[in-house]
C-alpha positions as a printed Julia matrix, in Angstrom:
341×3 Matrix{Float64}:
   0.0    0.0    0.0
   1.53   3.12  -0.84
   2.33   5.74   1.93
   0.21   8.31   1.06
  -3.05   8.61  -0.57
  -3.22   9.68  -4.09
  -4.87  13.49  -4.98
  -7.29  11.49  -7.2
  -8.51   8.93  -4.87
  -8.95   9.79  -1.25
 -10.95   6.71  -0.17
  -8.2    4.83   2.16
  -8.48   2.82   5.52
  -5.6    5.11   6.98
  -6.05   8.55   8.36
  -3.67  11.35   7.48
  -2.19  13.25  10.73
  -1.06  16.82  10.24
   0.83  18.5   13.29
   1.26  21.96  13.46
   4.62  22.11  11.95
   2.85  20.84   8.84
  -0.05  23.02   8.69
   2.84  25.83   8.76
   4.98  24.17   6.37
   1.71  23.63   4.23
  -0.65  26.81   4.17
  -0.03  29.98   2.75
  -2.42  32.87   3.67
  -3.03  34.14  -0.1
  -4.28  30.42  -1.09
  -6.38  30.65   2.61
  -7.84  34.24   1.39
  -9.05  32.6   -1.78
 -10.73  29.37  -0.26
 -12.05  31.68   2.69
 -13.64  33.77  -0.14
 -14.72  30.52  -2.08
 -16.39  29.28   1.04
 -18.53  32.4    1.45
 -19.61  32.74  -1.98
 -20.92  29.0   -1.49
 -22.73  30.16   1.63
 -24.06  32.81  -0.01
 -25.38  30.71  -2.86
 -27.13  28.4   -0.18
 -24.75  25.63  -0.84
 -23.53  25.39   2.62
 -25.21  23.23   5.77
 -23.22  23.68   9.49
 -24.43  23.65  12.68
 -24.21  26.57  15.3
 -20.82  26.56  17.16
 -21.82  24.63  20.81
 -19.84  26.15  23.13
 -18.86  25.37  27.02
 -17.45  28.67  29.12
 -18.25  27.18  32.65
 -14.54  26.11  32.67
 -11.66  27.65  35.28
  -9.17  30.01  34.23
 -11.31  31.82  31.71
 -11.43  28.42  29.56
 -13.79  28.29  26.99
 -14.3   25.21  24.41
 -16.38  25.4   21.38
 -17.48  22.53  18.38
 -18.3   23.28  15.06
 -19.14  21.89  11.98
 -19.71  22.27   8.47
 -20.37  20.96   5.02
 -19.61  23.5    2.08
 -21.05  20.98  -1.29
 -19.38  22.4   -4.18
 -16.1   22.44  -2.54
 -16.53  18.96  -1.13
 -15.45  19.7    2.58
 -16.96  18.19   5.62
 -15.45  18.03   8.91
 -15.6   19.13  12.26
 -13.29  21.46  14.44
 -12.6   21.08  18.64
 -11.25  23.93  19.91
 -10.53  25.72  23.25
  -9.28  29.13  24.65
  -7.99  29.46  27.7
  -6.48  33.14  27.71
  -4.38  32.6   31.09
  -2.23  30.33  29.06
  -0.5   33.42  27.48
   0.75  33.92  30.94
   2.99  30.65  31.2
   4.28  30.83  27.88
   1.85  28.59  26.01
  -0.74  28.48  23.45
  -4.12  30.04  24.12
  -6.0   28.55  21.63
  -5.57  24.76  20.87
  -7.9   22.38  19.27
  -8.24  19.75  15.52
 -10.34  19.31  12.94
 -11.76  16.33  11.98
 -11.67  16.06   7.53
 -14.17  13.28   6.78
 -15.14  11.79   2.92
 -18.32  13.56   2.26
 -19.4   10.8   -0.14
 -18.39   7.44   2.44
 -18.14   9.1    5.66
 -14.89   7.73   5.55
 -12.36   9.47   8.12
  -9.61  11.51   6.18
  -7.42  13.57   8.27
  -7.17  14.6   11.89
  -5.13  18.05  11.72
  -3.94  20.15  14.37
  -5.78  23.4   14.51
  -3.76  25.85  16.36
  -2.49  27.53  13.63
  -4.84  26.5   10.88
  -7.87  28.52  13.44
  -4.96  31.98  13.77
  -4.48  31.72   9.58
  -8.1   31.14   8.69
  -8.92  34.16  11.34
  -6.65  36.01   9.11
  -7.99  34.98   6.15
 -11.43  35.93   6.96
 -10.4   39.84   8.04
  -8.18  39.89   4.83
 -11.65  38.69   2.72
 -13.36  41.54   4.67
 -10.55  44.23   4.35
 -10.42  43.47   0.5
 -14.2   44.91   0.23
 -14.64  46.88   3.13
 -11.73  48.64   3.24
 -10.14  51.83   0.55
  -8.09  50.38  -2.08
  -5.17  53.06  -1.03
  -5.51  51.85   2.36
  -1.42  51.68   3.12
  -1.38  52.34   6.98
  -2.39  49.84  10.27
  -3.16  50.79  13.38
  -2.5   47.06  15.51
  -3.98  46.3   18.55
  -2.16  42.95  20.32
   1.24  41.36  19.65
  -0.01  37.06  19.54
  -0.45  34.92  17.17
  -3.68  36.13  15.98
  -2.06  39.77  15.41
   0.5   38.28  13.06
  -1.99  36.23  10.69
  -3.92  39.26  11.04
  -1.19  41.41   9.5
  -0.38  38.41   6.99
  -3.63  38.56   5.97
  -3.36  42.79   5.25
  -0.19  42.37   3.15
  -1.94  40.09   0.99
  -4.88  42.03   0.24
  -3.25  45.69   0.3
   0.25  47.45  -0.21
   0.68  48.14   3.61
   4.07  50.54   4.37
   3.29  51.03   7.95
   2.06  50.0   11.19
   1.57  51.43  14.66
   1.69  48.82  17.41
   0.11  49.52  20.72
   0.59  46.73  23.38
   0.51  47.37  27.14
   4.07  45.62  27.73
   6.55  47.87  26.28
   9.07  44.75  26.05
   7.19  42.91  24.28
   5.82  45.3   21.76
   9.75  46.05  20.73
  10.03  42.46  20.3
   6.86  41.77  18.38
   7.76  45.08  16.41
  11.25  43.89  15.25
  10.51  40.16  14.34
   7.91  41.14  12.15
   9.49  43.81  10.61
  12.45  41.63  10.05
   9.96  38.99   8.12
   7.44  41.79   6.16
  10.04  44.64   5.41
   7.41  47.29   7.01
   8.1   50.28   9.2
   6.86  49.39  12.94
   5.88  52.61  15.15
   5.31  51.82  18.99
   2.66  53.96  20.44
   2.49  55.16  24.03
  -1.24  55.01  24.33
  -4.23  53.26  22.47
  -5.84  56.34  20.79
  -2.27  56.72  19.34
  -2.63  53.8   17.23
  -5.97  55.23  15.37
  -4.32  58.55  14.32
  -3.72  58.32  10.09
  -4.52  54.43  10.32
  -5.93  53.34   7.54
  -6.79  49.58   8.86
  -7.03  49.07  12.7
  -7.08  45.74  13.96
  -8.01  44.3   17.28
  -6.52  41.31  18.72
  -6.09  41.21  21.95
  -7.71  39.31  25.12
  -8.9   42.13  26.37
 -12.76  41.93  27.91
 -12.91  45.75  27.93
 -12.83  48.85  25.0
  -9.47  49.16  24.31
  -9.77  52.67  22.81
 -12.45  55.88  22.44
 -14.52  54.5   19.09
 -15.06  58.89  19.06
 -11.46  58.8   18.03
 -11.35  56.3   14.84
 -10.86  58.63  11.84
 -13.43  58.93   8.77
 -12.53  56.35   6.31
 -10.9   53.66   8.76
 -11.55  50.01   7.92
 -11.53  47.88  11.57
 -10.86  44.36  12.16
 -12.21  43.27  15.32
 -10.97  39.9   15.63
 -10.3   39.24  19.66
 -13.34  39.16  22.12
 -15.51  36.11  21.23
 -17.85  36.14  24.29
 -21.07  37.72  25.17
 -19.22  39.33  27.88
 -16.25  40.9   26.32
 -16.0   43.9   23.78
 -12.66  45.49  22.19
 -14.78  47.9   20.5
 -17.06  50.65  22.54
 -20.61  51.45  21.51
 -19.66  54.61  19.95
 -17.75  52.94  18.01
 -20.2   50.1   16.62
 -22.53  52.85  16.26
 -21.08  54.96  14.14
 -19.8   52.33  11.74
 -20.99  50.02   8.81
 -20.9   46.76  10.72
 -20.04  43.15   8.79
 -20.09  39.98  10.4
 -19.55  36.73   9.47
 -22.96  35.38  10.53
 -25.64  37.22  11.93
 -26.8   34.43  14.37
 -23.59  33.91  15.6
 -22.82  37.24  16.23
 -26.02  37.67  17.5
 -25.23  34.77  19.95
 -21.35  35.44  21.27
 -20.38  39.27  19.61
 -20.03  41.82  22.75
 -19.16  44.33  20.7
 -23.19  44.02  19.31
 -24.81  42.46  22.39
 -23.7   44.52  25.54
 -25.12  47.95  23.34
 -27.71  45.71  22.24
 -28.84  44.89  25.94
 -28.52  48.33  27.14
 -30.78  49.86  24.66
 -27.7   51.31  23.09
 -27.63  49.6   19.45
 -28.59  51.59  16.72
 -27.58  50.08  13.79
 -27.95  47.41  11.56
 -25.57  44.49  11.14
 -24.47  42.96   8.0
 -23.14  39.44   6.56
 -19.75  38.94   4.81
 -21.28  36.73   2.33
 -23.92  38.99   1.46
 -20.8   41.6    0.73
 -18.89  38.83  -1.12
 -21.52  38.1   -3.27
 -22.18  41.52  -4.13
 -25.68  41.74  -2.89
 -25.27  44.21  -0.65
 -22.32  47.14  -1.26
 -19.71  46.89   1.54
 -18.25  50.47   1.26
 -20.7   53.23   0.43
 -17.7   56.14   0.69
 -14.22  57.2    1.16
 -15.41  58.6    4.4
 -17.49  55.86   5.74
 -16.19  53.72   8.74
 -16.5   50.11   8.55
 -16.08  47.01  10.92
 -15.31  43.5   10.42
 -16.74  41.54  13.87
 -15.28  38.29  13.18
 -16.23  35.71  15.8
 -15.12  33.14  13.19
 -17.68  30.07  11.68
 -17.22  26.51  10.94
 -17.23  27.24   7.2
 -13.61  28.82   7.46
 -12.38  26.11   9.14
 -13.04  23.12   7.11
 -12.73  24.69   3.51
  -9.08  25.33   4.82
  -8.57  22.1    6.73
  -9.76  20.74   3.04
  -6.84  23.26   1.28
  -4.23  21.82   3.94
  -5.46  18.01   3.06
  -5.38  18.63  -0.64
  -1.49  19.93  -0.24
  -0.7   17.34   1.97
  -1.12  14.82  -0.28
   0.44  16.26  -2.9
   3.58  17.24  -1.04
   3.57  13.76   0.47
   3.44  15.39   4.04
   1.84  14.28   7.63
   1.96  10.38   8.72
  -0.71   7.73   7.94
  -2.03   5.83  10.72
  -4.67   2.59  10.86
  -8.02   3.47  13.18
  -8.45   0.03  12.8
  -7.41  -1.92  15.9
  -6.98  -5.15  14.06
  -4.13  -3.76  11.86
């Protein structure tokens, strides 16, 4: 039996693992960008079936765990992602968000791939805000204003050199040491300018892009103080509880979401507002903007948001791009589920 399955024929009794090193290896964020689009056209055209994300948050140490899962036809993915975040892990040096997805034959049901979904879950993230940034935000958008110096933050900025000709970016983080770290590696890897900023409202002035990714539960700046024209990716609060983004802020924007009932379910940037009668706008859905049915910049001036609390689609249409290059790079290990082998 050969080692690995052929591109042609994945029907196989072994199961592929992918670790993280080869989802790194593997998937590049302009390919993710594309297949993140893909998957929302497909949702838009009603070619898409997933369940809402169950979620557990009654865990210690601010742990949350969510499952979702989705089936996207016309791209033949179906799978299912695990995933937890427990933010107090940043503290001891180790990952905050940790999970897999689970790649499955949508014609057998056959098992196809368990792959580790660390990194696959920060570059899909990215993908998604650099799908939203290429219709939300101005096409001579060259400046960022970033929020947070993880993981997410640097998929987030992989994703904004992919979709615009960035020069620039002005980092606020509350740790001054790590900020000058952050600042240098990635400027190092991109070739951009890095500004550190002494205070949050710093890093809206002339910012073209903001981006939030942080862990913080609270506004991390006055929304009064985003400039006409900004685009915002608000990619870091993912509970009912927590907000990066004020009220002022959400109401004086064009807001986009990935889906409605999700955001409508975990978004604190839309549901505190929303619950203290503060919420005077209406929300809209990146597929709808993708697919051109609604218009997701009406002018220059116009401030728009990108609330990304992330959906299964994203997930498996990229777990399905990291299988399909797995096989064909002949990377990841085969194992039998069979316990007679």
């Amino acid at each position: 039996m050969p080692l690995f399955k052929s591109a042609a024929s994945e029907k196989c009794d072994l199961v592929l693992i992918l670790t993280s090193s080869d989802v790194k290896s593997l998937l590049k964020m302009d390919e993710a960008i594309n297949t993140v689009e893909k998957s929302f056209v497909e949702l838009a055209r009603g070619r898409v079936s997933m369940t809402e994300r169950a979620v557990i948050t009654d865990l210690k140490k601010d742990g949350w765990m969510g499952v979702m899962t989705a089936h996207l036809r016309d791209m033949r993915s179906l799978g299912s992602k695990i995933i937890t975040v427990f933010t107090h892990n940043e503290r001891d040096g180790r990952p905050t968000t940790q999970g897999v997805v689970i790649l499955v034959d949508p014609d057998s049901g056959d098992l196809l791939s368990i792959i580790e979904a660390g990194w696959l879950t920060a570059i899909r993230t990215g993908a998604a805000s650099g799908v939203a940034t290429k219709f939300l935000a101005r096409k001579e958008s060259k400046t960022i204003g970033l929020f947070g110096a993880g993981i997410q933050a640097r998929t987030q900025l992989m994703g904004m050199l992919c979709v615009r000709e960035i020069e620039s970016v002005k980092l606020y983080v509350p740790s001054r040491t790590r900020a000058e770290s952050f600042a240098a590696e990635m400027s190092q890897e991109f070739g951009i300018k890095f500004q550190i900023v002494p205070r949050p409202n710093d890093g809206l002035l002339h910012s073209d892009i903001v981006i939030t990714a942080t862990t913080s539960k609270i506004p991390i700046f006055d929304g009064s103080r985003i400039e006409s024209g900004t685009h915002i990716n608000c990619v870091g609060a993912h509970t009912k509880d927590a907000r990066e983004l004020d009220s002022f802020a959400i109401n004086v924007a064009r807001v986009v979401v990935d889906l409605r009932s999700s955001a409508m379910k975990e978004a604190g940037e839309i549901l505190i507002p929303m619950k203290g009668g503060d919420l005077h706008m209406d929300i809209l859905e990146l597929a709808d903007v993708v697919s051109g049915k609604v218009i997701g910049r009406n002018s220059p001036s116009e401030i728009t948001i990108f609330k990304s609390t992330g959906i299964s689609i994203e997930d498996i249409s990229t777990a399905k791009l990291v299988y399909g290059a797995a096989l064909r790079a002949g990377v990841g290990k085969e194992i039998s589920m069979d316990s007679n082998s």
